[in-house]
C-alpha positions as CSV (number, residue, x, y, z in Angstrom):
1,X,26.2,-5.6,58.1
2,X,26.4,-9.4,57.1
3,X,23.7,-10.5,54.0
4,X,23.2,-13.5,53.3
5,X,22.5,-15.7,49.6
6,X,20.4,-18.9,48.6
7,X,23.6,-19.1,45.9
8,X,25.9,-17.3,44.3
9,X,24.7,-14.5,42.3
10,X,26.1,-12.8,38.8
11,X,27.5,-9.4,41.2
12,X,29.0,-12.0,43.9
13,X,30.7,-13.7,40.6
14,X,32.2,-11.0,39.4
15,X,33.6,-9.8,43.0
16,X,34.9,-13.7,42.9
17,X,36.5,-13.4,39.2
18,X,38.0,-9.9,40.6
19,X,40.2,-11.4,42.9
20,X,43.8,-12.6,43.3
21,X,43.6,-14.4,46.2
22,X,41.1,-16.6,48.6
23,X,41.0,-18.6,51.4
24,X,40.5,-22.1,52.4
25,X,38.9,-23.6,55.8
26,X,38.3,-27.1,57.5
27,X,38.5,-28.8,60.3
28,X,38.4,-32.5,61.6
29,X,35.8,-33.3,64.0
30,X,38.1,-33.3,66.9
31,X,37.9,-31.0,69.5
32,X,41.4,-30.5,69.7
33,X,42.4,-31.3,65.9
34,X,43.9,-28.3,64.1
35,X,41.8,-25.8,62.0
36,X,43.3,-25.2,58.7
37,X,43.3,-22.1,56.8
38,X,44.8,-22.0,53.5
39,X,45.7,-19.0,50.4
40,X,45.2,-19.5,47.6
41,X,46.2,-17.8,43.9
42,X,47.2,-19.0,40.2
43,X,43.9,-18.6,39.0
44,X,42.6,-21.8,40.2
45,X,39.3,-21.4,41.4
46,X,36.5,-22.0,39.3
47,X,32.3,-21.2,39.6
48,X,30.7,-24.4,38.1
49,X,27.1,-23.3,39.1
50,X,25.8,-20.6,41.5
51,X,25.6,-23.3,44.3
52,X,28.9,-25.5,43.3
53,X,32.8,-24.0,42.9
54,X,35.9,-26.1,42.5
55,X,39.3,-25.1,42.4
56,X,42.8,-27.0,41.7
57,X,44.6,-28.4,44.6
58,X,48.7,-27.5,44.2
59,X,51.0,-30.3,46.0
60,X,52.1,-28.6,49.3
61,X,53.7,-29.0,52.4
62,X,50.5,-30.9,54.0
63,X,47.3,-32.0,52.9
64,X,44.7,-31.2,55.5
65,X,41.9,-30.0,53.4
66,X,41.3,-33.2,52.0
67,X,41.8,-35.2,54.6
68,X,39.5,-32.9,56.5
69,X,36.6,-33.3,53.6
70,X,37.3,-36.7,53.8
71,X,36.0,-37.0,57.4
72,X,33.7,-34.4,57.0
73,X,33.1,-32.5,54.2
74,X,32.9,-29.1,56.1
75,X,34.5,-26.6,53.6
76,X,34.5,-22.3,53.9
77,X,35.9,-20.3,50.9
78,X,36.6,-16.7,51.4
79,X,37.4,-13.8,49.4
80,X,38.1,-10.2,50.3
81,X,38.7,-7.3,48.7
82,X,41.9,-5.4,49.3
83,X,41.3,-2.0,47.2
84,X,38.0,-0.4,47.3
85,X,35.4,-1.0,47.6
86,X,35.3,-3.1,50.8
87,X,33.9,-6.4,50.9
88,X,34.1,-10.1,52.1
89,X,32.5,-12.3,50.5
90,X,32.0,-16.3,52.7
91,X,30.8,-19.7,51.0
92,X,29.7,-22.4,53.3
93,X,29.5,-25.7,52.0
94,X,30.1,-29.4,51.4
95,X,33.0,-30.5,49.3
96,X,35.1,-33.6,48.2
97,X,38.4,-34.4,46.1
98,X,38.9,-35.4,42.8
99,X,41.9,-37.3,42.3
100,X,43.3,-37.6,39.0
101,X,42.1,-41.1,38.8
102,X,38.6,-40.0,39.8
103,X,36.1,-40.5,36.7
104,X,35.4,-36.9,36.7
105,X,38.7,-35.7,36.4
106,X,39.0,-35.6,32.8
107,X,35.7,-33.1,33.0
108,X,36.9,-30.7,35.7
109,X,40.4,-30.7,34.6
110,X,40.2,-28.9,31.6
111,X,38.4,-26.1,33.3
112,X,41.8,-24.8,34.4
113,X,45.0,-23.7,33.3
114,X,48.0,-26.6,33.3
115,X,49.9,-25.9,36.4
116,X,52.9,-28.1,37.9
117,X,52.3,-30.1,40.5
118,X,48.4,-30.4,40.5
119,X,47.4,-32.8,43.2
120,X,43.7,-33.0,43.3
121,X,40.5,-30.8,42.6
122,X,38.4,-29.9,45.4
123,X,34.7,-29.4,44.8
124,X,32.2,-27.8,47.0
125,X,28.6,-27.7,46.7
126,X,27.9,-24.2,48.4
127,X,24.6,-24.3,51.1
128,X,25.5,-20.5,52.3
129,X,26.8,-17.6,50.6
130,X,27.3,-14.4,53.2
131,X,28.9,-11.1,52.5
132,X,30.1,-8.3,55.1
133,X,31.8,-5.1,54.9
134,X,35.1,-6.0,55.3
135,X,35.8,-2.6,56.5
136,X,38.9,-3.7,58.7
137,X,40.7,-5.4,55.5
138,X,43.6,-3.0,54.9
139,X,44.2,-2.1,51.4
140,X,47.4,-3.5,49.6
141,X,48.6,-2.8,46.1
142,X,48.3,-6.4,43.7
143,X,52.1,-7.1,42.2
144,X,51.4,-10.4,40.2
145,X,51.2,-14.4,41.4
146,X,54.6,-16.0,42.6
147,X,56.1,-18.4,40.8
148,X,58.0,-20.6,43.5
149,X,55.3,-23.0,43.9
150,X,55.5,-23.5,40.1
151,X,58.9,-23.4,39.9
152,X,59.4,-26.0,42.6
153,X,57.3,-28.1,41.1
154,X,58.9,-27.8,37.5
155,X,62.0,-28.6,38.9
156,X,60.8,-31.9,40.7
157,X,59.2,-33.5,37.6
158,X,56.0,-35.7,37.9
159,X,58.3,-38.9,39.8
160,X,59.7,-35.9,42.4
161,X,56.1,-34.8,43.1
162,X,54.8,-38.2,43.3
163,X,57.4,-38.7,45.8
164,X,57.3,-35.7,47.8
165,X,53.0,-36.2,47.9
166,X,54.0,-40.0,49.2
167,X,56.3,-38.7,52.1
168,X,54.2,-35.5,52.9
169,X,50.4,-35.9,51.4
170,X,48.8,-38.9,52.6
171,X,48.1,-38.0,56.1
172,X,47.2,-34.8,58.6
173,X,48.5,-33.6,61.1
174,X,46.2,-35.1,63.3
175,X,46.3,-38.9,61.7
176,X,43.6,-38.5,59.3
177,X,44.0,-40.3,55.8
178,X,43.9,-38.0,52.8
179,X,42.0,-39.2,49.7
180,X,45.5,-39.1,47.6
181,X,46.5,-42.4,49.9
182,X,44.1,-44.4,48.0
183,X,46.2,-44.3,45.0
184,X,49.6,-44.8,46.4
């Protein structure tokens, strides 16, 4: 049975800090764009206030979340428990990007760990917080994060990854411009 939050509460937090892995959707207002639906891991996600979360954006093979915020703002963050007890946990919101030359960078920034190839922070101000059973999520055993991401960006270097978010960051799959091609 789905119950539903003004905000995040101190249980909901600690279901949210218990976690190895979450979820990221968006959309562009097009009927026929693409939804997106991102993982997520590293410890990169962050509770600022019981209505407002952030987390560290990674450079990736796309950028569609922020380019989808961009247009729209529509954001969905969920997290679900894969040992016991059950649960799924959904925050609704409102979100934007903080580029590294944003003002606010410097004050988010240091809220989480230094990880290769950091391409933004995405912030959310949360409107609706729901939980569910989560019944049907199977249960899998937690081996530790991967590395590849982190490797693969170590191995780049800050020029490869400013070349690599040139050629691949800047826009969506449907055409829209990403936040990040304001500073190239």
């Amino acid at each position: 049975m789905a119950k539903f939050f003004e905000c995040i509460t101190g249980e909901l937090q600690d279901f949210i800090s218990a976690q190895h892995i979450f979820f990221v959707g968006s959309a562009p207002l097009s009927p026929t764009g693409h939804v997106n639906l991102s993982p997520k891991g590293l410890d990169c996600f962050r509770i600022l206030s019981p209505k407002r979360v952030a987390y560290i954006d990674l450079t990736g093979s796309s950028n569609e979340t922020s380019a989808h915020l961009e247009e729209n703002g529509r954001i969905t963050f969920m997290f679900c428990a894969f040992e016991e007890p059950a649960s799924i946990l959904r925050l609704y919101g409102q979100g934007n990007t903080i580029l590294p030359t944003s003002p606010d960078w410097n004050s988010l920034y240091c809220l989480f760990p230094e990880i290769p190839g950091t391409r933004q922070i995405i912030v959310a101000d949360i409107q609706r917080v729901q939980t569910s059973c989560g019944f049907g999520v199977p249960l899998y055993e937690y081996r530790g994060q991967r590395q590849t991401l982190v490797n693969w960006a170590s191995k780049k270097g800050e020029e490869g990854i400013r070349e690599y978010q040139q050629q691949k960051n800047l826009i969506s799959l449907d055409g829209l411009s990403a936040p990040l091609s304001k500073i190239f």
